[in-house]
C-alpha positions, 0 to 999 in steps of 0.5 A, spaced: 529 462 544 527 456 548 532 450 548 527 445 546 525 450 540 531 451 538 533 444 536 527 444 532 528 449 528 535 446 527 532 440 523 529 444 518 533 445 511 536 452 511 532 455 508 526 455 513 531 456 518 532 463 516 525 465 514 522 462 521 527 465 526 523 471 526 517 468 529 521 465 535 527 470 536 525 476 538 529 482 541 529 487 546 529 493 540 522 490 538 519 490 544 522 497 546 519 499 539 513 496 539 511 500 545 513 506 543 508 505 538 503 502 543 504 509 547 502 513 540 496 508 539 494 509 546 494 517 545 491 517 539 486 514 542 485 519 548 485 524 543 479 521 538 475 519 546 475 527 547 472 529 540 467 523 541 465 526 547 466 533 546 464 534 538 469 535 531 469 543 535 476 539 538 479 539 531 480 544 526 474 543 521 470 548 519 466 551 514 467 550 509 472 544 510 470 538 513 474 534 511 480 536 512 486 530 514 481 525 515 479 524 508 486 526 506 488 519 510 482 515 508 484 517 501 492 516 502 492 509 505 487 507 501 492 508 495 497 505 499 493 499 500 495 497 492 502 496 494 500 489 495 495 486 492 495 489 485 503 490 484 503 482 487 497 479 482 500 483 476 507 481 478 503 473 478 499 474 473 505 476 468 509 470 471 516 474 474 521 470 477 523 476 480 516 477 485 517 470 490 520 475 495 518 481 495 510 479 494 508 476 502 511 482 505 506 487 499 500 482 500 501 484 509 501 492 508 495 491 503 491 487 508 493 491 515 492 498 511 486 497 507 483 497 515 486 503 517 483 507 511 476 504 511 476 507 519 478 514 517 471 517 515 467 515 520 473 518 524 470 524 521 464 523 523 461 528 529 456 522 529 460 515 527 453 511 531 450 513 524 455 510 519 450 504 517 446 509 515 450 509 508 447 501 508 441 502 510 438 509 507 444 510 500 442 510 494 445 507 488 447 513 485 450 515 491 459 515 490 459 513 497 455 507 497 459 504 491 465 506 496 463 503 502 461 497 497 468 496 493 473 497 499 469 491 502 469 486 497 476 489 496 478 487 503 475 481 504 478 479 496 486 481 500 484 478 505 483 470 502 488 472 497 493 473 502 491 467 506 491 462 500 498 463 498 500 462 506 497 456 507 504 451 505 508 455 510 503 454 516 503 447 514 511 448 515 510 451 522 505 446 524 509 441 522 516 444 526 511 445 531 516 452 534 510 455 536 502 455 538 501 449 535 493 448 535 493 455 532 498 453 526 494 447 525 487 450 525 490 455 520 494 450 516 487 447 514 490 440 514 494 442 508 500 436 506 503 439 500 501 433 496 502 434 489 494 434 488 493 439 494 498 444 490 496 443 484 489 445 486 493 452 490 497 455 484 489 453 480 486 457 486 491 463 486 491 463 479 484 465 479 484 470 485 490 473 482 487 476 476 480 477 480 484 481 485 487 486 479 479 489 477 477 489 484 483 494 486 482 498 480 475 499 481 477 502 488 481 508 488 477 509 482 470 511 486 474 514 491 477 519 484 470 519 483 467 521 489 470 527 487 470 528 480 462 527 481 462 534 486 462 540 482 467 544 486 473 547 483 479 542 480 475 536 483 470 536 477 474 532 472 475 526 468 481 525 469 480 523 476 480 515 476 485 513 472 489 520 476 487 516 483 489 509 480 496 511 478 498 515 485 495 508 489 500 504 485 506 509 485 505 509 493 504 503 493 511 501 490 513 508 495 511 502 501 513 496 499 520 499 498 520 502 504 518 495 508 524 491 504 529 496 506 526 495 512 525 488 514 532 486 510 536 490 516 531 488 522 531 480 520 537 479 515 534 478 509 540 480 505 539 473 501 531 475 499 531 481 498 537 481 493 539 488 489 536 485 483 530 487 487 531 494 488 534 495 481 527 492 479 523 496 483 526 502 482 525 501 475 518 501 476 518 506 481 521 510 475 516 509 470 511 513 475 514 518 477 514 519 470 506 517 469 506 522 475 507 528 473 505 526 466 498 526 470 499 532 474 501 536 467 494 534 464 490 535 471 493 543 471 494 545 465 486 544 462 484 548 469 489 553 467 487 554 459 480 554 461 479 559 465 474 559 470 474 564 475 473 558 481 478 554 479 483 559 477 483 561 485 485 555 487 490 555 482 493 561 484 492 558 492 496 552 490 500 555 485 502 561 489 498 563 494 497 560 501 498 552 499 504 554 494 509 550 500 506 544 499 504 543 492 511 546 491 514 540 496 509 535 493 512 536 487 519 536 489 518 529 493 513 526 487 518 528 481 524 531 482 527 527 487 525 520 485 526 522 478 533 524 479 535 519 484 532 513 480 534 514 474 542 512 475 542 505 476 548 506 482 542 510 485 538 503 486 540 500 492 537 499 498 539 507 501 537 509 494 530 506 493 529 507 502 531 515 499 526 515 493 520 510 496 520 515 504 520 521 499 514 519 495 510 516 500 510 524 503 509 527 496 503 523 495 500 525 502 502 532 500 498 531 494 492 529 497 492 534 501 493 539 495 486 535 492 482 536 498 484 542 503 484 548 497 479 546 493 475 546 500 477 552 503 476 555 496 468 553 494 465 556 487 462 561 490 466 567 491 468 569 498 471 576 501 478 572 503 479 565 502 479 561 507 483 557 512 484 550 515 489 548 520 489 542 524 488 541 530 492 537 536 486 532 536 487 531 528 496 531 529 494 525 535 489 521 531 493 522 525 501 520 529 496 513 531 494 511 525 500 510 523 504 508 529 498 502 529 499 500 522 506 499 522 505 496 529 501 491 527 506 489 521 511 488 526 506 483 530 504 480 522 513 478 523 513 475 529 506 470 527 507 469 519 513 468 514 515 475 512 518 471 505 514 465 501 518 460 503 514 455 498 515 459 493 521 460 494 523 453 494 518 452 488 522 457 485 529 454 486 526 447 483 526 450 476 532 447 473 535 451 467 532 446 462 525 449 464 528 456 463 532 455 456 525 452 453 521 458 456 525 462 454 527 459 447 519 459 445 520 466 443 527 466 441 528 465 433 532 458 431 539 459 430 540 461 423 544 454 422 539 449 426 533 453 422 537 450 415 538 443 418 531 444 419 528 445 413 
């Protein structure tokens, strides 16, 4: 860190002092990491230039899988993308206290692997130049068409609802002036924290919040749709909206609780990312697990008493067949380890929720993998042997990129904006105990004694 910078951040309150380090004090580790990363990236990229040029015969798709790990990334990112902005907006909209730390950070994963997602299909594309061909030529009726509508107006509403919220800190970097300051000043958008400007704000944040929340629902409910729409073995069901909704916000709960243990280790944020936080979230994460396998019961047991011949193979694939590791091992790291583990309030903590957040966010990967690749291998007609797909170094590679790039890109996010709400923050502390007690006491009966001077 500069000299010059350092007396800067110096004068501002502690606080901020704290919160903006990161953005000015970066340490060989970050750099050596994000270059690894970057290497992944660029390897990522070699591979999808060969099967660009040489066709999906690169990759292990086949007939009839052609989808394979490309959809299951498309469907499985877009799942993690709720973790911000719908866990924030709920959290906003029922005025939890608890939320001020831990809402930027979700908000950032939504907006960078919202985008990582949304790429995943035309990756699938042995011709991507024909992607707009879903805008120019679709029909209403078409699952994808509606897809492609939604996943945009969803990014563009994270997007502003990430921005609006940030507006105050950038008004606090512009003013310390620690770094790029015709930037920071562009962002700010001549914000002055007057009394009326954040009157306006919180008005504005208000409104987006309750905005946001059906926009995320209608989300992974047209992608649940694009397959409950086909009628294909296991995917023809109506239980598949709400199923896909709760799995988006049971990983996105996985993420968020990964990127707190995270960020608290890397940048010292014990004192925002507290234990009451983890305890909380490893409530919530509780609670899913329990819809979780409540969901996966109902989804497999009506296909189990109805019979039908096709969706019994596949079933039977999953259940005990060629598929039984990963529907076993999904079910392990969706249920069993998150359900024990998160149960027992000593087991809520930093490590204990990383352990639960890593194995879910593998466990629901896991189950998109269990929804697309045996019902693909297996279609309503009979075939003499079921039969298989298995990814190629093509795939593994595109595959290793994207997640190297996403989290890539939220390291860089950490080092150009506040990872914490710093105006939040300090609202937060400004709340005196009196505004607490009434709030409070607004929903409390009187005291026997007080209600009998009363009347």
């Amino acid at each position: 860190m500069r000299g010059d910078v350092a007396d800067k951040l110096a004068t501002l309150p502690p606080d901020e002092q704290r919160l903006l380090r990161p953005l000015v004090d970066t340490s060989p580790r970050f750099y050596l990491l994000a270059g690894a990363l970057g290497l992944v990236v660029l390897w990522g990229m070699v591979a999808y230039s060969l099967q660009l040029r040489f066709g999906l015969g690169r990759t292990g798709l086949n007939r009839p899988e052609y989808w394979g790990i490309y959809i299951i990334d498309f469907v499985f990112f877009i799942g993690i993308s709720h973790a911000g902005t719908l866990i924030s907006a709920i959290l906003r909209v029922s005025k939890a206290e608890w939320r001020r730390s831990i809402t930027r950070s979700a908000e950032f994963i939504t907006v960078l692997v919202l985008g990582f997602g949304a790429i995943q299909p035309v990756i699938d594309l042995g011709r991507p130049d024909r992607v707009l061909n879903v805008v120019l030529h679709g029909h209403l009726r078409s699952p994808l068409l509606w897809d492609v509508v939604s996943i945009g107006l969803y990014l563009t509403a994270s997007t502003i609802y990430l921005y609006i919220p940030m507006i105050p800190d950038l008004a606090i970097i512009r003013d310390a002036g620690i770094k790029a300051p015709r930037l920071y000043r562009l962002l700010a958008i001549g914000y002055r924290d007057t009394s009326a400007q954040r009157a306006r704000l919180e008005r504005v944040i208000g409104v987006l919040a309750i905005m946001v929340i059906p926009i995320a629902v209608s989300v992974h409910t047209i992608i649940g749709w694009i397959f409950a729409m086909t009628l294909r073995p296991m995917w023809h069901s109506t239980i598949f909206g709400p199923y896909f909704v709760m799995g988006a916000i049971y990983s996105g709960i996985a993420a968020i609780l990964v990127a707190m243990v995270v960020l608290r280790r890397a940048y010292g944020l014990e004192q925002y990312f507290k234990p009451i936080h983890f305890d909380y979230m490893g409530r919530l994460l509780l609670l899913f697990s329990l819809l979780w396998f409540y969901f996966t019961l109902a989804e497999y047991l009506t296909a189990f008493y109805g019979g039908e011949p096709a969706e019994m193979r596949t079933f039977w694939a999953k259940v005990a067949g060629p598929f039984a590791v990963p529907f076993w091992a999904m079910v392990v790291c969706c249920f069993v380890i998150p359900l024990v583990l998160m149960c027992r309030r000593r087991f809520r903590t930093p490590r204990g929720t990383l352990i639960a957040g890593l194995s879910v966010v593998v466990g629901m990967w896991l189950e998109r993998f269990n929804i697309v690749v045996p019902t693909s291998v297996n279609p309503r007609w009979e075939m003499e042997s079921l039969a298989r797909y298995l990814p190629s170094w093509v795939e593994l590679s595109i595959l290793a990129a994207t997640f190297a790039g996403f989290i890539l890109l939220y390291m860089v996010a950490t080092k150009f904006f506040p990872i914490v709400s710093i105006w939040e923050m300090k609202e937060g502390r400004e709340q005196s105990v009196r505004d607490v007690a009434e709030r409070v006491a607004s929903y409390l009966p009187q005291p026997a004694a007080s209600a009998a001077a009363a009347d």
